[in-house]
N, CA, C and O atoms as a Tinker XYZ file with bonds, in Angstrom:
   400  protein
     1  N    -46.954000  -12.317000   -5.246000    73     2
     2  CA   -47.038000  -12.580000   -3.817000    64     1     3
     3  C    -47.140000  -11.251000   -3.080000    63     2     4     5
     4  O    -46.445000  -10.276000   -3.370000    81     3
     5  N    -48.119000  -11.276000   -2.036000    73     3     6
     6  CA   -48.247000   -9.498000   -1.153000    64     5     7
     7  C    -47.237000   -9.797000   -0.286000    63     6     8     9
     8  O    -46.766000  -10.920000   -0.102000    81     7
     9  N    -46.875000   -8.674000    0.302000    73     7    10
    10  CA   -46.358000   -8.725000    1.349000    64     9    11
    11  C    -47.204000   -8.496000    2.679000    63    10    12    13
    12  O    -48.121000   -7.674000    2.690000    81    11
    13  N    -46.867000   -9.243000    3.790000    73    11    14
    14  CA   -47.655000   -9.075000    5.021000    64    13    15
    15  C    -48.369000   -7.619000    5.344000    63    14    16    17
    16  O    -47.953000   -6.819000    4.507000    81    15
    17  N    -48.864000   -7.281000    5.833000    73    15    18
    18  CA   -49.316000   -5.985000    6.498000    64    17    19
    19  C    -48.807000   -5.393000    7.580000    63    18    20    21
    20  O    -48.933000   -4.271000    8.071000    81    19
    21  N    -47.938000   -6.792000    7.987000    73    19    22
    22  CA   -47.000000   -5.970000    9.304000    64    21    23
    23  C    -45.960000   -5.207000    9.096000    63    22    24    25
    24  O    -45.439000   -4.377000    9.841000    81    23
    25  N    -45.603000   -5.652000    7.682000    73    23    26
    26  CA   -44.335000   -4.888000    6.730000    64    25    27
    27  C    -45.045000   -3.587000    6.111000    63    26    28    29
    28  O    -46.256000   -3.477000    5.921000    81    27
    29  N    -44.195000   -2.753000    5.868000    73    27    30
    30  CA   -44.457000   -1.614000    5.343000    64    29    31
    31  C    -43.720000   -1.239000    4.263000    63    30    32    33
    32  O    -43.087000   -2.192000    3.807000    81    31
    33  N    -43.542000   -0.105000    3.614000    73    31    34
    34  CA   -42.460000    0.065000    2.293000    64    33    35
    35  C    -41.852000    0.838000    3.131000    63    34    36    37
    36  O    -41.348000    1.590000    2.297000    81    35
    37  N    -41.362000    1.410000    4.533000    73    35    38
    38  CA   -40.233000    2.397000    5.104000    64    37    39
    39  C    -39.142000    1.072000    5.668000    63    38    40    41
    40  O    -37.947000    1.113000    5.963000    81    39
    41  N    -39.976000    0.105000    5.664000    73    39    42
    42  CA   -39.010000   -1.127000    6.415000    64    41    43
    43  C    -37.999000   -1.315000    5.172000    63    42    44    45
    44  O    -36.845000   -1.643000    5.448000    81    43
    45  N    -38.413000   -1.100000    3.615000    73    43    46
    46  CA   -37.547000   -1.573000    2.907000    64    45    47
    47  C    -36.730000   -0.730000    2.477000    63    46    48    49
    48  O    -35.693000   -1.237000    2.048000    81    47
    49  N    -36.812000    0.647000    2.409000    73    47    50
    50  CA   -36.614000    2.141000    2.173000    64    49    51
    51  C    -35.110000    2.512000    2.600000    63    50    52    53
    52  O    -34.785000    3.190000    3.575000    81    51
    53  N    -34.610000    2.157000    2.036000    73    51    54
    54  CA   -33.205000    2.536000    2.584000    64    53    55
    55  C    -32.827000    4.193000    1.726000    63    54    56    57
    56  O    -32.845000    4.277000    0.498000    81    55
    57  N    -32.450000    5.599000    2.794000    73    55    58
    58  CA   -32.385000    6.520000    2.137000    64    57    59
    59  C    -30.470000    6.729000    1.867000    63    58    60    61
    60  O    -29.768000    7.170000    2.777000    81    59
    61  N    -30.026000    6.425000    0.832000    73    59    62
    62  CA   -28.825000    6.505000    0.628000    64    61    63
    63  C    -28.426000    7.769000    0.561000    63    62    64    65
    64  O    -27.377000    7.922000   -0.065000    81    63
    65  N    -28.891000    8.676000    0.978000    73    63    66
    66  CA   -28.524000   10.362000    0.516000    64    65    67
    67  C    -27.418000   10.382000    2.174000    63    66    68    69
    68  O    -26.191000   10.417000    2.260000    81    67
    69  N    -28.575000   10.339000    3.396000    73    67    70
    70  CA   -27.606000   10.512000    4.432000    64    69    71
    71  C    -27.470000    8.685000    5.214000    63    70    72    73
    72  O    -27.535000    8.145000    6.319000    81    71
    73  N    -27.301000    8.409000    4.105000    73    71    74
    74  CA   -26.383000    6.619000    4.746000    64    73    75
    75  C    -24.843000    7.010000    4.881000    63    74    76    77
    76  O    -24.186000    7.583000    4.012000    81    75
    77  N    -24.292000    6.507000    6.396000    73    75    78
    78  CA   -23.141000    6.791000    6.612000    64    77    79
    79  C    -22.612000    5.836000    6.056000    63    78    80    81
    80  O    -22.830000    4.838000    6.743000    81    79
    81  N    -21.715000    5.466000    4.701000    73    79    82
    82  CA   -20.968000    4.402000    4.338000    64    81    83
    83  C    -20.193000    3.865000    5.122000    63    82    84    85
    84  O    -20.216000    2.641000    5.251000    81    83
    85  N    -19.080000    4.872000    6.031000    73    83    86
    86  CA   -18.110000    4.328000    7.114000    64    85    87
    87  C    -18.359000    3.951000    7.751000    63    86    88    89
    88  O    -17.715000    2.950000    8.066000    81    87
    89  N    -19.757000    4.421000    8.758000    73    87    90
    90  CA   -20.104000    3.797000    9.529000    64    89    91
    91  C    -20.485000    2.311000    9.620000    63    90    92    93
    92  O    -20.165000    1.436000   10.426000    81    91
    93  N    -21.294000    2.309000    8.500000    73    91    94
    94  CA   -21.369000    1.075000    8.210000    64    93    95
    95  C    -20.708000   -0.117000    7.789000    63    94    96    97
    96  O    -21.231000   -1.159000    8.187000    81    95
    97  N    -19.645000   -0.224000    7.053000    73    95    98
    98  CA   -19.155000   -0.707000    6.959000    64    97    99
    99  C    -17.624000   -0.662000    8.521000    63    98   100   101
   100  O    -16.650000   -1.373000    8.276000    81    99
   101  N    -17.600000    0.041000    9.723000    73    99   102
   102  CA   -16.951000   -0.289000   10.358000    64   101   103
   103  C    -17.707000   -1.472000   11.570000    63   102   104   105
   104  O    -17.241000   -2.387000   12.249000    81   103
   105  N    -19.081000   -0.886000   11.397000    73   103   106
   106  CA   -19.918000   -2.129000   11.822000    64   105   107
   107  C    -19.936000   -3.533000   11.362000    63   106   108   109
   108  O    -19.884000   -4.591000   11.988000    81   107
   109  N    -20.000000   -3.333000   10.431000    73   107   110
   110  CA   -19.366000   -4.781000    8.877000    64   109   111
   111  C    -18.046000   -5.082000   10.012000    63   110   112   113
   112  O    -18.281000   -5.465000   11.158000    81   111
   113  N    -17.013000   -4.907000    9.632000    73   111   114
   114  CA   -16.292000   -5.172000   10.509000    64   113   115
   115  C    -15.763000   -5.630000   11.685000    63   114   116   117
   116  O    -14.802000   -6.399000   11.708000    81   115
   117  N    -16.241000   -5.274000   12.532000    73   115   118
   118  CA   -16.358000   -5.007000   13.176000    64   117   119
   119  C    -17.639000   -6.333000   14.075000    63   118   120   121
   120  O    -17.662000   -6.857000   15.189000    81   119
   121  N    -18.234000   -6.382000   13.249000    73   119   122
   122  CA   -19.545000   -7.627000   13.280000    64   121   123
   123  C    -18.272000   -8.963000   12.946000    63   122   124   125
   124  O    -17.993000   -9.926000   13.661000    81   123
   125  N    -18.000000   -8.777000   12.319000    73   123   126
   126  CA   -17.381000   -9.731000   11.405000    64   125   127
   127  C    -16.109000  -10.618000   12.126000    63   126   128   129
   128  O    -15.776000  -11.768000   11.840000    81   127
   129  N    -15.484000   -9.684000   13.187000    73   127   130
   130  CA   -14.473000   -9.500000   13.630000    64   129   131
   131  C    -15.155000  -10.737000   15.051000    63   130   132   133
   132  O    -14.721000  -11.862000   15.298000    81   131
   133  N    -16.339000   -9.977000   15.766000    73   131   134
   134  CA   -16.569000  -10.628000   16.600000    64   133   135
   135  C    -17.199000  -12.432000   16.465000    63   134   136   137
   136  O    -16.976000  -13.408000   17.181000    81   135
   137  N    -18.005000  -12.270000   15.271000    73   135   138
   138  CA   -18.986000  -13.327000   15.248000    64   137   139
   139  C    -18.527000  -14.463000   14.555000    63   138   140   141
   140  O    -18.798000  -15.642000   14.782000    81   139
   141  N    -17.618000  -13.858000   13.465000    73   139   142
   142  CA   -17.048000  -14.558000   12.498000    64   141   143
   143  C    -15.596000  -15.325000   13.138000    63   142   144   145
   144  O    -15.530000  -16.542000   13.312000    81   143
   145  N    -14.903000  -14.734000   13.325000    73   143   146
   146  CA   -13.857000  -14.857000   13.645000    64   145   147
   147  C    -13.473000  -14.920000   15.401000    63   146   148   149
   148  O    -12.339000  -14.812000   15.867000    81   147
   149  N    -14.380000  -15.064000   15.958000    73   147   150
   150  CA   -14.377000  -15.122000   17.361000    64   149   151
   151  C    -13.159000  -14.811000   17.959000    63   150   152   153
   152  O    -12.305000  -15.619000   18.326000    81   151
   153  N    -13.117000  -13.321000   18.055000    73   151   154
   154  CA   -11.924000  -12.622000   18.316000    64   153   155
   155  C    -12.954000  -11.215000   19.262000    63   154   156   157
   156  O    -13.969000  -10.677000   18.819000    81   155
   157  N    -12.189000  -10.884000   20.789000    73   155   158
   158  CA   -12.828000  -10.089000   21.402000    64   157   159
   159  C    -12.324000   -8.296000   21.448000    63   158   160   161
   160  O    -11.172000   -7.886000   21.587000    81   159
   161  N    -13.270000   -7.669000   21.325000    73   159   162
   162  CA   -12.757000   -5.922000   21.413000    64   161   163
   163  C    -11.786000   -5.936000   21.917000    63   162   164   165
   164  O    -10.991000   -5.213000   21.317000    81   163
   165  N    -11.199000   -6.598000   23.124000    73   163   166
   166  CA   -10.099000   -6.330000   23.859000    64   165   167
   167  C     -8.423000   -6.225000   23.219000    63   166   168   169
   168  O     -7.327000   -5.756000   23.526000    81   167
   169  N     -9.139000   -7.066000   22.051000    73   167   170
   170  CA    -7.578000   -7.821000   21.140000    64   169   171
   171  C     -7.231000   -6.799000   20.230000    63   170   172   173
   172  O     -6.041000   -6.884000   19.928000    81   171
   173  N     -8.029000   -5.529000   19.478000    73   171   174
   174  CA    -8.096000   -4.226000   18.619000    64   173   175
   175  C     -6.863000   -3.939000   19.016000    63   174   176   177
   176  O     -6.003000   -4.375000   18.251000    81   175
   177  N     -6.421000   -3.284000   20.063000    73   175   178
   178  CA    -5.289000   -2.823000   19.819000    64   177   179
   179  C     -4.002000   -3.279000   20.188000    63   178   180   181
   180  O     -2.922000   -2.689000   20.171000    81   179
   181  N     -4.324000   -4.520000   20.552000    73   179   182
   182  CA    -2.790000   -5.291000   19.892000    64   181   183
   183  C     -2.923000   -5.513000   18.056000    63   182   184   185
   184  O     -1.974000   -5.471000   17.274000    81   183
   185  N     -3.875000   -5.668000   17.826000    73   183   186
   186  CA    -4.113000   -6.109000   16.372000    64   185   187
   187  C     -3.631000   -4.624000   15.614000    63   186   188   189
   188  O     -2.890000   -4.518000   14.637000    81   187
   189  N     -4.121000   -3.818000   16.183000    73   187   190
   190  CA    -3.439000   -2.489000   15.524000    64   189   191
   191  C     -2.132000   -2.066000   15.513000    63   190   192   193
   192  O     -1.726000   -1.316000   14.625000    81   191
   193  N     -1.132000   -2.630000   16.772000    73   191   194
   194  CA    -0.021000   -1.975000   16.993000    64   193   195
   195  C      0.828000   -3.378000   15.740000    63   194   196   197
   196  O      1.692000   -3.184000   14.885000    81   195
   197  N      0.074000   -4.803000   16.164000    73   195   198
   198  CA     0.694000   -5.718000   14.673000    64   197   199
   199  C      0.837000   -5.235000   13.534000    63   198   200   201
   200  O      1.877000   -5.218000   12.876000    81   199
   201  N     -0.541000   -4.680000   13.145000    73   199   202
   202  CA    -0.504000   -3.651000   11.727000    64   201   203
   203  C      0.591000   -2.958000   11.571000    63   202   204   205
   204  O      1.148000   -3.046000   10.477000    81   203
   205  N      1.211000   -2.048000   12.674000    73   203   206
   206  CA     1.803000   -1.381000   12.096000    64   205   207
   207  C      2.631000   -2.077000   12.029000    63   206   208   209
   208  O      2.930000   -2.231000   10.845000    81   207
   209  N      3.385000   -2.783000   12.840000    73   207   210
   210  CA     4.739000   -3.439000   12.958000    64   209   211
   211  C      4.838000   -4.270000   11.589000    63   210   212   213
   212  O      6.007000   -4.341000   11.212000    81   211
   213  N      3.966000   -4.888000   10.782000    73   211   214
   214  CA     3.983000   -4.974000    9.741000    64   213   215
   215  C      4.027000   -4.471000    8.301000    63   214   216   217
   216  O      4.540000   -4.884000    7.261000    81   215
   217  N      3.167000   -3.247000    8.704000    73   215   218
   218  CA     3.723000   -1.884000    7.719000    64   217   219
   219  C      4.851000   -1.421000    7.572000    63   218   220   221
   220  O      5.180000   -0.959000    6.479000    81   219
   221  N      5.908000   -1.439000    8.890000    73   219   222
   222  CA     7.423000   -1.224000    8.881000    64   221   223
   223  C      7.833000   -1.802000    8.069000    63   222   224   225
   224  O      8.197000   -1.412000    6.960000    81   223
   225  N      7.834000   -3.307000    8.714000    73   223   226
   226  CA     7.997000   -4.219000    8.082000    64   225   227
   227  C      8.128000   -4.093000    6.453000    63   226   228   229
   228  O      9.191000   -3.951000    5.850000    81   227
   229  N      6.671000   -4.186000    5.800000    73   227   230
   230  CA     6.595000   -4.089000    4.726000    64   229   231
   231  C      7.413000   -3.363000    3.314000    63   230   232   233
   232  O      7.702000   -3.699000    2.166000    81   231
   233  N      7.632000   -1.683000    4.568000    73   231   234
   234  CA     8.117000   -0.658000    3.655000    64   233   235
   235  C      9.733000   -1.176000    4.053000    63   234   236   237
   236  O     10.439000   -0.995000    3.062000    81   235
   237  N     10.347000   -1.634000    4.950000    73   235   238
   238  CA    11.705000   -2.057000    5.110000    64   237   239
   239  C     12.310000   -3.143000    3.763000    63   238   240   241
   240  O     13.355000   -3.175000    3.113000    81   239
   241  N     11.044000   -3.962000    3.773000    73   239   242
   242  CA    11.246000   -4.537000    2.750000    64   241   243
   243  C     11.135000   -4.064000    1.319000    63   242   244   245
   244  O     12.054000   -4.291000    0.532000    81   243
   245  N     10.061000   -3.424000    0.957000    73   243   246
   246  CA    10.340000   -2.431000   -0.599000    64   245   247
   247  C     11.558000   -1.788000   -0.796000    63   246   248   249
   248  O     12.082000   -1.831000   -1.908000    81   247
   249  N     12.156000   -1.113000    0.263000    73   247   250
   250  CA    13.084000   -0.223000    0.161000    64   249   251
   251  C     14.459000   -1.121000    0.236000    63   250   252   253
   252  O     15.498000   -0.483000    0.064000    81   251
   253  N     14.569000   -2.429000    0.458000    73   251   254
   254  CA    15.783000   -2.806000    0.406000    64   253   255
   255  C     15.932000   -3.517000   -1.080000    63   254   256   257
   256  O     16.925000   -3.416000   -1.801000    81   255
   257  N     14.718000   -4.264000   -1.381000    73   255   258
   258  CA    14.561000   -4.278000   -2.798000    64   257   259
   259  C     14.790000   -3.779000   -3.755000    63   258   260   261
   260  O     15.175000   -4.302000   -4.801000    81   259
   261  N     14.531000   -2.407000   -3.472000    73   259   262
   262  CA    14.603000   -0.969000   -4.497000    64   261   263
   263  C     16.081000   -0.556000   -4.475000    63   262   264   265
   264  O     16.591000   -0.128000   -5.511000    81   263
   265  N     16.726000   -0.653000   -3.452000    73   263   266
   266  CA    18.090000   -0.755000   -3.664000    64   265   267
   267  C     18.989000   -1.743000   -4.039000    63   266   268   269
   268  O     20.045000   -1.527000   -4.634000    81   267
   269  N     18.487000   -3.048000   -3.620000    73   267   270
   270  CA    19.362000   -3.826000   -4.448000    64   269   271
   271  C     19.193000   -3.759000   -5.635000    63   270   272   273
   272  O     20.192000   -3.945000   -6.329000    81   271
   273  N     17.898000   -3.476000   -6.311000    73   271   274
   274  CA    17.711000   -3.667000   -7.909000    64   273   275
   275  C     18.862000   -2.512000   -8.538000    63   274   276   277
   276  O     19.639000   -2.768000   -9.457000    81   275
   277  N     18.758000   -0.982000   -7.699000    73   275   278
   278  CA    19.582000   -0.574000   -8.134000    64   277   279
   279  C     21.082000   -0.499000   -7.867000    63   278   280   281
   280  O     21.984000   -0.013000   -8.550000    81   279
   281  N     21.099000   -1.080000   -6.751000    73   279   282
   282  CA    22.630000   -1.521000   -7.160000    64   281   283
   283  C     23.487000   -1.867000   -7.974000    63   282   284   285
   284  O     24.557000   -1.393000   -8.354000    81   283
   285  N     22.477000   -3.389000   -8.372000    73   283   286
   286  CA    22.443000   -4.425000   -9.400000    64   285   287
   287  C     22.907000   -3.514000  -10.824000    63   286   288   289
   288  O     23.957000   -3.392000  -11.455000    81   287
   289  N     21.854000   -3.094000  -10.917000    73   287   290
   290  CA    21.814000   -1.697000  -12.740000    64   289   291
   291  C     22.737000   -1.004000  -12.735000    63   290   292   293
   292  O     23.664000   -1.068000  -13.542000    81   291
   293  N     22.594000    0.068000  -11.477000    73   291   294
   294  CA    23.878000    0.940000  -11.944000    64   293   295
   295  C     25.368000    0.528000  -11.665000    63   294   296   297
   296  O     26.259000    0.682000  -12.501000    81   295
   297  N     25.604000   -0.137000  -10.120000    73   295   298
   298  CA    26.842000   -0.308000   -9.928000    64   297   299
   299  C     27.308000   -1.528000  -10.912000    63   298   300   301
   300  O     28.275000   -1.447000  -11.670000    81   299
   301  N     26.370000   -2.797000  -10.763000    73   299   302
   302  CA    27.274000   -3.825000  -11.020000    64   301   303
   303  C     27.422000   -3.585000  -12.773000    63   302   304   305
   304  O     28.444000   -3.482000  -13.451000    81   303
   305  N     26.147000   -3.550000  -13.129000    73   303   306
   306  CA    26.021000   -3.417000  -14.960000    64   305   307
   307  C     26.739000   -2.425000  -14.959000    63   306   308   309
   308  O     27.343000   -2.706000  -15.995000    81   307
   309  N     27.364000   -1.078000  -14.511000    73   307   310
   310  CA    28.175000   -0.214000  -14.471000    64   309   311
   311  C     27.094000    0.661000  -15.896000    63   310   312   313
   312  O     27.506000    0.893000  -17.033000    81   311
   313  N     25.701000    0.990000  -15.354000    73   311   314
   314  CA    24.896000    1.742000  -15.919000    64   313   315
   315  C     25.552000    3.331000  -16.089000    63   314   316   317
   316  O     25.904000    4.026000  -17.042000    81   315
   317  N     25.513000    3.455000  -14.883000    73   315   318
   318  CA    26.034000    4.955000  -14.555000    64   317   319
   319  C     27.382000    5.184000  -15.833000    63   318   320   321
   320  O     27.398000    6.003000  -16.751000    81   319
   321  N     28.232000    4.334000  -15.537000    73   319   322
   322  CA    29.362000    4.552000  -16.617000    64   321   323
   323  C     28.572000    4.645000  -18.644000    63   322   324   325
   324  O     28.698000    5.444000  -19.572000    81   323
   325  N     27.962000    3.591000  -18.476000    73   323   326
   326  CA    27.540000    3.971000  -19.780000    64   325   327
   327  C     26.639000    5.207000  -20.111000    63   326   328   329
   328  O     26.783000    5.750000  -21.206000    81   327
   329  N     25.377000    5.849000  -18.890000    73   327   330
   330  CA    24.687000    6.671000  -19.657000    64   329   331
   331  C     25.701000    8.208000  -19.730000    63   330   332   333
   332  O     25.575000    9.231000  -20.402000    81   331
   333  N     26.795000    7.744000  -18.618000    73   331   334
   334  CA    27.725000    9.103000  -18.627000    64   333   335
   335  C     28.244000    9.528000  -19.888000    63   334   336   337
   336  O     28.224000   10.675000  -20.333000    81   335
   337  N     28.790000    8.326000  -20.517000    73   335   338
   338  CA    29.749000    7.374000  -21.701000    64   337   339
   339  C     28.477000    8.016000  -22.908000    63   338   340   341
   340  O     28.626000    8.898000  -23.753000    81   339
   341  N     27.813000    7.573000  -22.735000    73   339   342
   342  CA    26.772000    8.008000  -24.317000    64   341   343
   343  C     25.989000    9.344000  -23.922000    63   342   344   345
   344  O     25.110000    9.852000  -24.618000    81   343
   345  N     26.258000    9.631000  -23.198000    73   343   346
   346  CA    25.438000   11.223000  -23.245000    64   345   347
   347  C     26.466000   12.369000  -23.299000    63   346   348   349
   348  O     26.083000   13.534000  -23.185000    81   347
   349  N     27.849000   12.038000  -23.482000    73   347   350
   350  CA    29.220000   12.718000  -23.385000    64   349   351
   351  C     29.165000   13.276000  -24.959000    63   350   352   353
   352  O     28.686000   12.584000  -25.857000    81   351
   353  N     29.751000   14.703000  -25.202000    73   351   354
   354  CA    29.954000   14.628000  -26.574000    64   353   355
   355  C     31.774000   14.038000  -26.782000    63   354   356   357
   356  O     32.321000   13.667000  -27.820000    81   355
   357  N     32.190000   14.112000  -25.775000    73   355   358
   358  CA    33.428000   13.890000  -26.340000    64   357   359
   359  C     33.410000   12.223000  -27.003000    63   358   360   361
   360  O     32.683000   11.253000  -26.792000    81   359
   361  N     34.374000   12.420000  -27.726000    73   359   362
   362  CA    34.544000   10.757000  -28.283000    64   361   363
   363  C     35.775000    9.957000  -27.489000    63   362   364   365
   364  O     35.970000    8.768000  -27.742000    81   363
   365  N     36.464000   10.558000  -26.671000    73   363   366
   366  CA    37.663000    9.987000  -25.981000    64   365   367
   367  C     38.022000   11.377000  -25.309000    63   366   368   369
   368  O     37.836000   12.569000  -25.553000    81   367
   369  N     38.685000   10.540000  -24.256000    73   367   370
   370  CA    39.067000   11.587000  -22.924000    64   369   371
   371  C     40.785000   11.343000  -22.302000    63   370   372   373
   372  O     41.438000   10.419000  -21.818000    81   371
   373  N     40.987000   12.748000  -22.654000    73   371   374
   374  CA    42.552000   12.905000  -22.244000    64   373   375
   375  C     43.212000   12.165000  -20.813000    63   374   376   377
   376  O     42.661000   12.347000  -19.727000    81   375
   377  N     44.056000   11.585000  -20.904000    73   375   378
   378  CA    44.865000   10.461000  -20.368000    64   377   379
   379  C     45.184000   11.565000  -19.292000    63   378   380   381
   380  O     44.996000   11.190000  -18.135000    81   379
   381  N     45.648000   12.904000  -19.461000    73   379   382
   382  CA    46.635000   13.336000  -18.712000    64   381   383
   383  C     45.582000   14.620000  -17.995000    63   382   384   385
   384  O     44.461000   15.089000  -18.187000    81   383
   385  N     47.090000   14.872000  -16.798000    73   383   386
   386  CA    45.708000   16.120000  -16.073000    64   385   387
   387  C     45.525000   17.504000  -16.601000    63   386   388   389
   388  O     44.640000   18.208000  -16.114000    81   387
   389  N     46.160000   17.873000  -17.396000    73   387   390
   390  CA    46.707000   18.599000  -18.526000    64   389   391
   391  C     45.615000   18.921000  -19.186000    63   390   392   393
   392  O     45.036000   18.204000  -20.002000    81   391
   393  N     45.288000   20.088000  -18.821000    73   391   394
   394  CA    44.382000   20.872000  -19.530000    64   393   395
   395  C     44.097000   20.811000  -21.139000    63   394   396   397
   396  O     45.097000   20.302000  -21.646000    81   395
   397  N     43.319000   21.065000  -21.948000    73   395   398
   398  CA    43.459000   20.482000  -23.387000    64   397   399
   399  C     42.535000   21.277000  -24.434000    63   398   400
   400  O     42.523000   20.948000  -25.620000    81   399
């Protein structure tokens, strides 16, 4: 099949050397944002300040996680006592304050 004559090969020519990827794809976006999702420019930066408030969010939540897990290990399993306990050379430890 030809192609028309009104078409040319620069119409299909895409030069990827200086294609702005970001750009483009914030257009993607950005397209996507309006047409798709029928949501107006005006709404960006409440939608941004949500982001973050959710990023807080997010990391508030890893970090309380990350501490309970270790709570859990060292305090309650009483980790700390054992790797102290097996990495000690002594085999038993004097009762008294008494130097030894």
């Amino acid at each position: 099949m030809q192609m028309p004559s009104s078409f040319s090969k620069d119409f299909y020519y895409r030069d990827f050397v200086e294609f702005d990827i970001t750009l483009y794809f914030r257009n993607c976006i950005l397209g996507a944002r309006r047409y798709l999702l029928k949501q107006k420019d005006e709404d960006i930066p409440k939608a941004l300040a949500h982001q973050r408030r959710l990023r807080v969010l997010d990391f508030v939540c890893k970090l309380l996680l990350t501490v309970g897990f270790l709570y859990m290990t060292l305090i309650k399993l009483d980790m700390i006592g054992f790797l102290l306990h097996s990495t000690s050379y002594k085999t038993s430890y004097p009762l008294s304050l008494e130097r030894v």
